[in-house]
SEMARKE-201513 format. One record per residue (C-alpha): residue in one letter; chain; residue number from 1; x, y, z. Coordinates in steps of 0.2 Angstrom, whole numbers, plus 5000, padded with zeros to 4 digits. Each point is the difference from the previous one (the first is absolute). Layout:
- A | A | NUM | X | Y | Z
...
END
This chain:
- X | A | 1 | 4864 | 4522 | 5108
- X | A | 2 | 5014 | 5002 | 4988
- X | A | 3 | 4998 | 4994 | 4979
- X | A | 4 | 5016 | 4992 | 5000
- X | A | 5 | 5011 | 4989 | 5013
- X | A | 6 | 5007 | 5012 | 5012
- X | A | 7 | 5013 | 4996 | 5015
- X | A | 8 | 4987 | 4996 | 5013
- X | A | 9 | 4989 | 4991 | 4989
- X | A | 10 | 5008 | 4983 | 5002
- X | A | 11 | 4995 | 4987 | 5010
- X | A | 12 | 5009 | 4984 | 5006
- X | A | 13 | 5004 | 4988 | 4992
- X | A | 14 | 4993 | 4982 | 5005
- X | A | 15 | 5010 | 4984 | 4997
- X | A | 16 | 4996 | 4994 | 4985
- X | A | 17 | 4995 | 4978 | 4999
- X | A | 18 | 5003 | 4990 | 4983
- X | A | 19 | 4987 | 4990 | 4992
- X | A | 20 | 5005 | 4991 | 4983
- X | A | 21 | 4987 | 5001 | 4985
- X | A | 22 | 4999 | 4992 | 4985
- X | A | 23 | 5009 | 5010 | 4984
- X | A | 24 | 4990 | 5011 | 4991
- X | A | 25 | 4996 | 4999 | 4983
- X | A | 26 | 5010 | 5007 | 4986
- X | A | 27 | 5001 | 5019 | 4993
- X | A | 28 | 4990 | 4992 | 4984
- X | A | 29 | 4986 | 4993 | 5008
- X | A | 30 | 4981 | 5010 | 5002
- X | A | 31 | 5005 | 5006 | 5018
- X | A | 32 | 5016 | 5010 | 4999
- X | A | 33 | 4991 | 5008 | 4985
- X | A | 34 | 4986 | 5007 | 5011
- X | A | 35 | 5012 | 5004 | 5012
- X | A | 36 | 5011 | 5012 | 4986
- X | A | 37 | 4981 | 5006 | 4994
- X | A | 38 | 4995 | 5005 | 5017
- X | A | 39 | 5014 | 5007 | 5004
- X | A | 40 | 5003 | 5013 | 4985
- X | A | 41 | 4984 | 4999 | 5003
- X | A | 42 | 5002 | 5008 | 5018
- X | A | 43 | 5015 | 5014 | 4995
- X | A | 44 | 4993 | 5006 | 4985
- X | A | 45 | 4992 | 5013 | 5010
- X | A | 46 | 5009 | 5005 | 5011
- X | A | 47 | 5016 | 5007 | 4996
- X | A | 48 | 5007 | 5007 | 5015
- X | A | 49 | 5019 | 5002 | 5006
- X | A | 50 | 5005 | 4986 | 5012
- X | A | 51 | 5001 | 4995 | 5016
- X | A | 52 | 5017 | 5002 | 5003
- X | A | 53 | 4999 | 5018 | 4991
- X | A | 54 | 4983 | 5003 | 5009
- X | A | 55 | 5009 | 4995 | 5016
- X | A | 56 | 5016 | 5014 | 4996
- X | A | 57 | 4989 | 5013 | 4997
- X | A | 58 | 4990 | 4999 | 5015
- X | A | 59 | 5012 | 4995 | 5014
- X | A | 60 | 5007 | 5019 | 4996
- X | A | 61 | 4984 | 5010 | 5006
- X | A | 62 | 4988 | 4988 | 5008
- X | A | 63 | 4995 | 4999 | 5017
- X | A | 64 | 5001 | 4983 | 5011
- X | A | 65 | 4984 | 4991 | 5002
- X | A | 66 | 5000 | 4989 | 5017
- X | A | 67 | 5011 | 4988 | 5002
- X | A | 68 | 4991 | 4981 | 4996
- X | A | 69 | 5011 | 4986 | 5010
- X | A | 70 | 4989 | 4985 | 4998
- X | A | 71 | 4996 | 4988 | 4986
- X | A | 72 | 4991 | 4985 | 4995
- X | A | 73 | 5010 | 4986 | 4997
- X | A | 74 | 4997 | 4989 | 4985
- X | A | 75 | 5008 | 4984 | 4992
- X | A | 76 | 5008 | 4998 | 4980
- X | A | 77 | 5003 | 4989 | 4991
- X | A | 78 | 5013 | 4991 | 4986
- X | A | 79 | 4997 | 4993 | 4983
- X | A | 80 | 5012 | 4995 | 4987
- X | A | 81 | 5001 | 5002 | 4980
- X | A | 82 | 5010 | 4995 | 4985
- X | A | 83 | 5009 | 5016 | 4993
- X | A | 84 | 4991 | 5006 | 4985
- X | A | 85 | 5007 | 5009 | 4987
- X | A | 86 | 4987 | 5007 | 4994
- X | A | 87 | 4998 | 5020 | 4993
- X | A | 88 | 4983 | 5002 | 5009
- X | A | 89 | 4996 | 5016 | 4995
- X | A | 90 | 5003 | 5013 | 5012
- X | A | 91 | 4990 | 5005 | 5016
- X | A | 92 | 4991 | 5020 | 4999
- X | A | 93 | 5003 | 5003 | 5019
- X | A | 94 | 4985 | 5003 | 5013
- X | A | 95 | 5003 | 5017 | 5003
- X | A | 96 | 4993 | 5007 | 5018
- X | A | 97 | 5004 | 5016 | 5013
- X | A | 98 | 4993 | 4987 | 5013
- X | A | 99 | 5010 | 4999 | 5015
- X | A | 100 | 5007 | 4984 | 5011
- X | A | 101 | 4989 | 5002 | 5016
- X | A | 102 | 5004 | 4986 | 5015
- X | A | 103 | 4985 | 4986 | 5005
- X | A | 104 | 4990 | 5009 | 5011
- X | A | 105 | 4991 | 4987 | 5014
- X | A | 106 | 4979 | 5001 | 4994
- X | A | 107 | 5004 | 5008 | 4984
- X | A | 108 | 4986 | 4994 | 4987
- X | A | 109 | 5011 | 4991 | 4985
- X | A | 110 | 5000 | 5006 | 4983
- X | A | 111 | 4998 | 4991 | 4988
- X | A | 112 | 5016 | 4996 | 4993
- X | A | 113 | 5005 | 4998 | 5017
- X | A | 114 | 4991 | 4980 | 5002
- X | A | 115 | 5007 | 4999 | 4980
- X | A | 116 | 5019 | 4992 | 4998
- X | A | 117 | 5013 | 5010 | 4993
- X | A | 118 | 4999 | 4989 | 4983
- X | A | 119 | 4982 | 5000 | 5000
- X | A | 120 | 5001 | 5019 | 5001
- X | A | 121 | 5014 | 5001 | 4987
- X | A | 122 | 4989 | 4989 | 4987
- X | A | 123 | 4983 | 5006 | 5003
- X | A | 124 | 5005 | 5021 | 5004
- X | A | 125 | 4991 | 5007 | 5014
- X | A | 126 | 4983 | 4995 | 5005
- X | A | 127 | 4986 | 5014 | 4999
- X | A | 128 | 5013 | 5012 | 4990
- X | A | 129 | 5009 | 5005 | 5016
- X | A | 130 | 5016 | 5000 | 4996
- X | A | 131 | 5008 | 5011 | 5013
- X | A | 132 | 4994 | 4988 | 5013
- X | A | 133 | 5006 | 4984 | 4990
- X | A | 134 | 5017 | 5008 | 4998
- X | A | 135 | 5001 | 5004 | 5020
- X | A | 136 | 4995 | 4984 | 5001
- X | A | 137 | 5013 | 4993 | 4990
- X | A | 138 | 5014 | 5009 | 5008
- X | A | 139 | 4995 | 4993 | 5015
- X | A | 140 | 5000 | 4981 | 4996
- X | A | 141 | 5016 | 5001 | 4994
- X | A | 142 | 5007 | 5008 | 5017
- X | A | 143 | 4990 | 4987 | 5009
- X | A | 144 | 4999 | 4984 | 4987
- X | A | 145 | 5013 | 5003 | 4988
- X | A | 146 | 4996 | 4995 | 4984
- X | A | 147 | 5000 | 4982 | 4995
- X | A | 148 | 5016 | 4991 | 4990
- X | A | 149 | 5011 | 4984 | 5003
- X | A | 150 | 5017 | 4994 | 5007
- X | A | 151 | 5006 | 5010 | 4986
- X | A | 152 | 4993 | 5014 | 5002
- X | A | 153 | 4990 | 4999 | 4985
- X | A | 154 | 4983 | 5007 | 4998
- X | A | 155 | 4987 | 5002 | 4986
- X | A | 156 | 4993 | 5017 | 5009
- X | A | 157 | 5014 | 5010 | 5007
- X | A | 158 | 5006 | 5009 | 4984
- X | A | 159 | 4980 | 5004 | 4999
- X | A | 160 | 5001 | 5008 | 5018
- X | A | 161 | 5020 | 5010 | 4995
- X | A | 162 | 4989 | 5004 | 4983
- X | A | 163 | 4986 | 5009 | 5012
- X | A | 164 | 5011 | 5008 | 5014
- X | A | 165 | 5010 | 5008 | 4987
- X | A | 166 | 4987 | 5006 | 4989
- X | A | 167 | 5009 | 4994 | 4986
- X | A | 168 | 4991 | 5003 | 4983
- X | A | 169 | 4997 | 4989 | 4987
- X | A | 170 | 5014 | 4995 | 4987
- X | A | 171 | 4997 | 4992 | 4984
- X | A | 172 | 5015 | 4986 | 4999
- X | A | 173 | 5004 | 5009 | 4983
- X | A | 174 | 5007 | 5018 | 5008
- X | A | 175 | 5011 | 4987 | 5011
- X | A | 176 | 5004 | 4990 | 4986
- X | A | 177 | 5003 | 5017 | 4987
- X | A | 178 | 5013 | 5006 | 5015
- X | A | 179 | 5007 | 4981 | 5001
- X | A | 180 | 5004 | 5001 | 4980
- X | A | 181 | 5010 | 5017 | 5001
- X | A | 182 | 5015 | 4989 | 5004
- X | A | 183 | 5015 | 5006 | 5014
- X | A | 184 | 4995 | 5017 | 5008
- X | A | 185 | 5011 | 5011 | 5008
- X | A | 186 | 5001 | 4992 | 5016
- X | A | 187 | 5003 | 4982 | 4991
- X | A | 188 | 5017 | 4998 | 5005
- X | A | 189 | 4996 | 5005 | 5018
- X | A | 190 | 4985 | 4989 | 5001
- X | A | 191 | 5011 | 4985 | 4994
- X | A | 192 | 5013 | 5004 | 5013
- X | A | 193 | 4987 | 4995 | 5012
- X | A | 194 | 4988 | 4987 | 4996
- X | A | 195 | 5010 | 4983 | 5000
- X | A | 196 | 5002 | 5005 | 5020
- X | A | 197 | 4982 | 5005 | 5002
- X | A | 198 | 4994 | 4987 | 5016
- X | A | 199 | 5013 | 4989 | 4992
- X | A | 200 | 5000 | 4987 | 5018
- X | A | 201 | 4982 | 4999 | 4999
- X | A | 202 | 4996 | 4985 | 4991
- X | A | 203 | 4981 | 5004 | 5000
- X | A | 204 | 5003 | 5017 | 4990
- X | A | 205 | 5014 | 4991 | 4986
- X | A | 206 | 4988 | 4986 | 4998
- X | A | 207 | 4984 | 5009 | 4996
- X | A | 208 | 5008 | 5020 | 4992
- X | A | 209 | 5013 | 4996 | 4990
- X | A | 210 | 5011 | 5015 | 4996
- X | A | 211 | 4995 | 5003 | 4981
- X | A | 212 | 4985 | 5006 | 5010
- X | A | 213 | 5007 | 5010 | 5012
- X | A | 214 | 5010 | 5009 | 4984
- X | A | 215 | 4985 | 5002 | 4990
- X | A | 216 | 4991 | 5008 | 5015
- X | A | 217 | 5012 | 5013 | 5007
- X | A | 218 | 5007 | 5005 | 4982
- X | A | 219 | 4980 | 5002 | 4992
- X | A | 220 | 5001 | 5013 | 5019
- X | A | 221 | 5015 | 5007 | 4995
- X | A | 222 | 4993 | 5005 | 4983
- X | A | 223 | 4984 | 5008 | 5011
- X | A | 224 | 5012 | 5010 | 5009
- X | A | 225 | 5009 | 5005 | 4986
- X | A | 226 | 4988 | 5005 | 4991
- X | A | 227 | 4991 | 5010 | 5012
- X | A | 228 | 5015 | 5008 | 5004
- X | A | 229 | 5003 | 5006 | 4982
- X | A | 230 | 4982 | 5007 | 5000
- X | A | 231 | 5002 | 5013 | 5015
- X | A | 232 | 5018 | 5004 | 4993
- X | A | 233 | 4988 | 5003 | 4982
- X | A | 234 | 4989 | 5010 | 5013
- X | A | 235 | 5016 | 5010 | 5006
- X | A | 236 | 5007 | 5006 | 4984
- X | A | 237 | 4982 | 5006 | 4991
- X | A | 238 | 4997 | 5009 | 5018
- X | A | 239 | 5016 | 5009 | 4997
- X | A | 240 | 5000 | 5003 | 4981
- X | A | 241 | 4982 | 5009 | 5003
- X | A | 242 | 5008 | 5012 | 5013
- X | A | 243 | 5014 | 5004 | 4991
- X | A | 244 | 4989 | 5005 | 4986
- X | A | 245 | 4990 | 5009 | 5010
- X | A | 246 | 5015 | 5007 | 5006
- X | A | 247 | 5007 | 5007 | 4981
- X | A | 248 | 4983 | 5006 | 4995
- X | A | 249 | 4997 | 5011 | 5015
- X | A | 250 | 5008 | 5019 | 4998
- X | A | 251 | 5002 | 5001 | 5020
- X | A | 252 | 5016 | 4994 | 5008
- X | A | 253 | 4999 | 5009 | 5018
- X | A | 254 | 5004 | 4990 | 5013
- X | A | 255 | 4983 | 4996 | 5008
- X | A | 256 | 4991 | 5001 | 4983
- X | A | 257 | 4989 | 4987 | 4992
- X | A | 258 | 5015 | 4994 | 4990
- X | A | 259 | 5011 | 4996 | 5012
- X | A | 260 | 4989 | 4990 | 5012
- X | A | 261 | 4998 | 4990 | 4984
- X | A | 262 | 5020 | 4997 | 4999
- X | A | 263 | 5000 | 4997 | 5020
- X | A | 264 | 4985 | 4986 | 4998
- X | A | 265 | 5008 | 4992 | 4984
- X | A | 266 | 5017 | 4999 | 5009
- X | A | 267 | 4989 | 4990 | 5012
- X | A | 268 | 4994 | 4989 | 4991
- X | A | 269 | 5015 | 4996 | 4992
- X | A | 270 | 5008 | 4996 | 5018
- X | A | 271 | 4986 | 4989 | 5005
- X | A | 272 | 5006 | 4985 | 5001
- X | A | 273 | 5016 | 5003 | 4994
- X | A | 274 | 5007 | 4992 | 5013
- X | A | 275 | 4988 | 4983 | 4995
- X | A | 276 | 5013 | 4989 | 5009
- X | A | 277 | 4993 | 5006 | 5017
- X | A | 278 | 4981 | 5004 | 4995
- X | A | 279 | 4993 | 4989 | 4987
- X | A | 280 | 4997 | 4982 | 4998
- X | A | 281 | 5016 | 4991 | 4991
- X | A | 282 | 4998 | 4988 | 4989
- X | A | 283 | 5007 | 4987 | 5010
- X | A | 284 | 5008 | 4998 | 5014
- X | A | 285 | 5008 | 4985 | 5011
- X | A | 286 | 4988 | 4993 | 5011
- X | A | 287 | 4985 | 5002 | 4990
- X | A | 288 | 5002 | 4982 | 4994
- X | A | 289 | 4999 | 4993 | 5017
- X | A | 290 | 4984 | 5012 | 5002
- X | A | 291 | 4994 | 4993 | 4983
- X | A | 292 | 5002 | 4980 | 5004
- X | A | 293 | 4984 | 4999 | 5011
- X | A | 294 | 4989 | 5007 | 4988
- X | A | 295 | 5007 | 4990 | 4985
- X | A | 296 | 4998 | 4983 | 5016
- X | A | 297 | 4983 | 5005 | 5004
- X | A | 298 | 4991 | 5004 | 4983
- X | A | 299 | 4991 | 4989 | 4986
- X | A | 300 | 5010 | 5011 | 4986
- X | A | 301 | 5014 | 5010 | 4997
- X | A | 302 | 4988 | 5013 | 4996
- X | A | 303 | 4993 | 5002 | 5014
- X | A | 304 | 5016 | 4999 | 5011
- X | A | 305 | 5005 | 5016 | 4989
- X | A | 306 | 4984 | 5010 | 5003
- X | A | 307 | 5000 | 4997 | 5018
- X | A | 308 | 5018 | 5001 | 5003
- X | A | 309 | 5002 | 5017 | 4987
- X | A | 310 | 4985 | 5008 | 5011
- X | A | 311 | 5008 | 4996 | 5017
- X | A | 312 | 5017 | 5009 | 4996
- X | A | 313 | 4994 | 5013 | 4992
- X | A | 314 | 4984 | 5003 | 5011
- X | A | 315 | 5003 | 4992 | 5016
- X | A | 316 | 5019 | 5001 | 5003
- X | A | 317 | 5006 | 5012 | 4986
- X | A | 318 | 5014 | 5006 | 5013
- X | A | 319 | 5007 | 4984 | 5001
- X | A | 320 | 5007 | 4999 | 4981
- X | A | 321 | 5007 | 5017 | 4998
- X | A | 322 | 5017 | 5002 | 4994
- X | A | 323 | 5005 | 5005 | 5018
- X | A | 324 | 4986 | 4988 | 5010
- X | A | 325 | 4996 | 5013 | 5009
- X | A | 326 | 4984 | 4990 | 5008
- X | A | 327 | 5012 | 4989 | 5004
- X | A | 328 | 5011 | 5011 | 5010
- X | A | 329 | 4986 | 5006 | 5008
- X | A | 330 | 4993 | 4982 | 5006
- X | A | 331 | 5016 | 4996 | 5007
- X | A | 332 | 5000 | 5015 | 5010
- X | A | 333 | 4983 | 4998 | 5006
- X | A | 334 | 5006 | 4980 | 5007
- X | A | 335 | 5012 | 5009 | 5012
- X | A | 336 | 4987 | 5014 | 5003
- X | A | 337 | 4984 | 4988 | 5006
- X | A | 338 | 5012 | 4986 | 5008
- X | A | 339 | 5006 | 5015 | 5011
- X | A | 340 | 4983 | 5002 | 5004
- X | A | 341 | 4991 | 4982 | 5004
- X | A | 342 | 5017 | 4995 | 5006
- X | A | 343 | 5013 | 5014 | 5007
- X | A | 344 | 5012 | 4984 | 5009
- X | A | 345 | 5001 | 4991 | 4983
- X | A | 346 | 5004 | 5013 | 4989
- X | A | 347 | 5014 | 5010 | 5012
- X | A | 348 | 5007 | 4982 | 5000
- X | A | 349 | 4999 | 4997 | 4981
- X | A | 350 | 5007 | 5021 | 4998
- X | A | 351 | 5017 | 4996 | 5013
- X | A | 352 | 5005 | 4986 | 4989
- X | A | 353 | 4997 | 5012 | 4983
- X | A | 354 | 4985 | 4990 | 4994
- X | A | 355 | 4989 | 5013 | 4995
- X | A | 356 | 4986 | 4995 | 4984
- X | A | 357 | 5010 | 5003 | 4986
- X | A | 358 | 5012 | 4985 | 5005
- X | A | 359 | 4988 | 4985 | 5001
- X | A | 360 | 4982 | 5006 | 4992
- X | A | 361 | 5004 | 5007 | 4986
- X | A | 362 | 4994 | 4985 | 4989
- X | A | 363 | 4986 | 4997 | 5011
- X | A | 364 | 4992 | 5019 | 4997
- X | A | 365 | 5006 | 5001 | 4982
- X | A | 366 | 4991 | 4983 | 4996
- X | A | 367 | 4987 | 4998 | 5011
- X | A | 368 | 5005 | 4986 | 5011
- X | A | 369 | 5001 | 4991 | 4983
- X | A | 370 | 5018 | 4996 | 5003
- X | A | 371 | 4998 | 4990 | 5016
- X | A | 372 | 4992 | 4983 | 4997
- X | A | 373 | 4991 | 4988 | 4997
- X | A | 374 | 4991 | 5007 | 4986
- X | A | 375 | 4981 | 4996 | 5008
- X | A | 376 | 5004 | 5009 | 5014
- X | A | 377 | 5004 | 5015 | 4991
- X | A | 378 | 4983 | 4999 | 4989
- X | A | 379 | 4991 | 4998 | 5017
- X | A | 380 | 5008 | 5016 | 5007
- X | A | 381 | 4996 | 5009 | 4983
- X | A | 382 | 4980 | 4996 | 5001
- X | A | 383 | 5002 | 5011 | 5016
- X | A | 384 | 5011 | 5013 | 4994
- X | A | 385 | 4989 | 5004 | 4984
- X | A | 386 | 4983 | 4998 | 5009
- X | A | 387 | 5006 | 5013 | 5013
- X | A | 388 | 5016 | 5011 | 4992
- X | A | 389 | 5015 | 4994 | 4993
- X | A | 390 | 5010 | 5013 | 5013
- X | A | 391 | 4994 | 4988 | 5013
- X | A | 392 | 5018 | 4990 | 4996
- X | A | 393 | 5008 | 5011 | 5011
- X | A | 394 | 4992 | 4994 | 5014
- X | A | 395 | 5001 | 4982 | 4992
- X | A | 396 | 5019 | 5002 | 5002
- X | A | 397 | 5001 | 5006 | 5018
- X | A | 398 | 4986 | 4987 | 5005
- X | A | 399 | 5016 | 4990 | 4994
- X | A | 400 | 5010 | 5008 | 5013
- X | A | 401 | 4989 | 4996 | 5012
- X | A | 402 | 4998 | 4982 | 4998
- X | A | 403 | 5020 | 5001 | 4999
- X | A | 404 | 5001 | 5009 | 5015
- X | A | 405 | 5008 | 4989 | 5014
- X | A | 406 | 5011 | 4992 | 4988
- X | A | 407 | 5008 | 5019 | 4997
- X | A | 408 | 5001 | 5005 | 5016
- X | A | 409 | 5008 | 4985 | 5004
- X | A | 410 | 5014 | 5000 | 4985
- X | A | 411 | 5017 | 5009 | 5000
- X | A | 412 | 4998 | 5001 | 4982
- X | A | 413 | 4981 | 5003 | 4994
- X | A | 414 | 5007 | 5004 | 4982
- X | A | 415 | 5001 | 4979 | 4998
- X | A | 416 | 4982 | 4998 | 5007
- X | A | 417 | 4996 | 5015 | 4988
- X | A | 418 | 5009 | 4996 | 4985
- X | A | 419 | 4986 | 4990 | 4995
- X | A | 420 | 4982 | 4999 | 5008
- X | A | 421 | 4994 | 4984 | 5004
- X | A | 422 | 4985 | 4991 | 4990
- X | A | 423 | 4986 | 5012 | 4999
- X | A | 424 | 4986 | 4995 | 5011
- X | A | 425 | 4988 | 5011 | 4992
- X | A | 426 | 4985 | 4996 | 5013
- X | A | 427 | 5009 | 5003 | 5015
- X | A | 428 | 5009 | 5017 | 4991
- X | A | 429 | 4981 | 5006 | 4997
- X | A | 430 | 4996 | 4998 | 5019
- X | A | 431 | 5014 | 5012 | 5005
- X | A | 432 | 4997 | 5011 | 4987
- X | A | 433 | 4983 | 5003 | 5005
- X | A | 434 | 5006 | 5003 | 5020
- X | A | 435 | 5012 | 5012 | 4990
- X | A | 436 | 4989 | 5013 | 4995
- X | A | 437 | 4992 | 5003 | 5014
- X | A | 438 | 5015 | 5006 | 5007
- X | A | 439 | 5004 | 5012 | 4986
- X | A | 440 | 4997 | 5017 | 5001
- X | A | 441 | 4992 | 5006 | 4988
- X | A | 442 | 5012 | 5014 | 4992
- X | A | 443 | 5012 | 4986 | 4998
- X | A | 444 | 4986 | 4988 | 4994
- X | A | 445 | 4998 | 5014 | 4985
- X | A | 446 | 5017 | 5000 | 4998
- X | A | 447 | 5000 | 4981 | 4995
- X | A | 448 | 4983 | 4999 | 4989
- X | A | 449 | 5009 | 5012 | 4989
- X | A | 450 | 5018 | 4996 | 5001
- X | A | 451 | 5000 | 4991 | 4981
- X | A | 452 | 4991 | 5012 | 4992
END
């Protein structure tokens, strides 16, 4: 069995009921404080990549464990909560190799299988066994979902994002010490943006305003920068060492010691000369779209900044280069895998000149993020962090698919596609998971590491 969510270890999806309950108390009370407790509590041991980077590395040399097609179907259910504003001191993620494995019929129940996903997150795993609780987190939220209201708004979710990312702990000062350097580099960019961040969703504007937003991507910016100036630092005492090496040595033949050091500092001073293309910018636009989520979901600004900082530069790092190339690559994949699940569709959608790049470039670059309504998109993120971000590629065709009769049936598909319709992210989940099956699996590669 494979230590991390694989393409055939899905199962399916059961419809999901909703149950109201009452709200749950608030961040200050005893509970949610042996909930954080437990929780650093839980990662403080285990610090291990992710599951999304865990998932990259394998899906390039494992080999595919039987195929699982059935699962148990289960109910969840709603609650409803005030918005806090609260700085709750950030979440150490519970940190596991575990993999997703599928309900299997007669298989005796762990533990934190009869727990509830907010039990599990306030009390840690029972027994110590936190590879099992983490499988068995991963798969609640595939079958469940993780509890919130009409609003989307829930008191666990940034919680769970915290886990699944394996974000580290952040002292709200660091945040708050990148906050008081004032305009980076990127500020002018950044401000270019915000004011149209989500700016028809009345949900987001009424609960994020866009001071927040600014503080968030400029205190990212100022990240980026300066880890950018460190390897450039890196760069330049590489090459002042080999060209030192380089007076002090007597011998100047061609092949001699020398002159390989002179061949590996011109090296190093090309790495990344071309950073546009191969290192992280600062900033670019989109990233504010991909930041509103994070900033809707979380109790603090600091913890939408760690989890959003460690997504892009982790998780997606391909997607905010100068030249998005992850981008580029996502989109390429959409025409690539819709030709696969669906030949008819995509030689339609290719003879009217609608290839990927013309109607999914915001849906790749931010996730889905762009298409609301806003709870939807949060739904659809619980299962793309629990089981790989690069999943959105087969969130997008899923889309398609849905689409599919309306576009075959339409002269024009760019007006159907110029704009998806509301995200429906249960049903979107469905097709995905009868995506993958159909994969094969050097394309499935292809997409688990097209970001990176």
């Amino acid at each position: 069995m494979s230590t991390s969510p694989t393409q055939d270890a899905f199962p399916s999806l059961a419809p999901p009921s909703q149950t109201s309950i009452d709200a749950p108390p608030s961040p200050r009370t005893h509970r949610v404080l042996r909930r954080l407790q437990s929780a650093h509590t839980l990662g403080s041991t285990y610090n291990q990549p992710s599951l999304i980077s865990q998932q990259h590395r394998q899906s390039l040399q494992r080999t595919s464990p039987p195929r699982q097609k059935d699962a148990a179907p289960s109910t969840t259910s709603t609650h409803s909560r005030g918005r806090s504003n609260s700085d709750v001191t950030n979440l150490f993620p519970l940190n596991s190799s575990t993999a997703g494995r599928p309900p299997v019929a007669n298989r005796r129940l762990m533990p934190a299988e009869s727990m509830s996903l907010d039990r599990l997150i306030r009390d840690g795993p029972p027994d110590g066994d936190v590879v099992g609780s983490l499988e068995s987190m991963r798969l609640k939220i595939l079958d469940q979902g993780i509890k919130a209201d009409g609003d989307g708004m829930s008191s666990l979710r940034i919680y769970v994002w915290l886990i699944l990312l394996n974000a580290p702990v952040l002292d709200t000062d660091d945040y708050l010490s990148l906050i008081h350097r004032g305009a980076s580099p990127a500020y002018g960019k950044i401000r270019n943006d915000t004011f149209r961040t989500l700016a028809t969703d009345p949900l987001f504007r009424r609960r994020v305003s866009e001071a927040s937003l600014i503080r968030l991507l400029n205190a990212v910016a100022w990240k980026l920068h300066d880890a950018k100036e460190a390897r450039a630092d890196l760069r330049n005492i590489n090459r002042r060492i080999a060209e030192e090496d380089i007076q002090s040595s007597p011998e100047r033949g061609p092949g001699s010691p020398s002159m390989r050091l002179r061949a590996r500092a011109l090296t190093l001073t090309t790495e990344g000369s071309d950073a546009g293309a191969s290192e992280p910018g600062t900033y670019v636009q989109g990233m504010n779209v991909l930041a509103a989520p994070f900033l809707y979901a979380a109790r603090s600004e600091s913890e939408a900044f760690v989890a959003f900082y460690r997504f892009i530069t982790v998780e997606c790092p391909g997607y905010v280069r100068g030249a998005m190339d992850g981008v580029h690559k996502g989109l390429a994949l959409v025409d690539k895998v819709l030709a696969i699940v669906d030949p008819k569709l995509s030689l339609y959608l290719i003879g009217k000149g609608m290839s990927a790049e013309l109607y999914a470039f915001p849906s790749v670059l931010t996730l889905c993020a762009c298409t609301p309504p806003l709870p939807e998109v949060l739904r659809l993120w619980d299962f793309l962090f629990a089981y790989g971000a690069h999943l959105n590629i087969l969130c997008i065709v899923a889309q398609l698919l849905i689409l599919r009769n309306s576009i075959l049936s339409s002269p024009s598909p760019t007006k159907i596609l110029r704009s998806f319709p509301p995200l429906q992210a249960d049903t979107i989940k469905e097709v995905t998971l009868t995506l993958i099956k159909k994969i094969p699996d050097d394309v499935y590669a292809e997409i688990v590491s097209h970001a990176k």
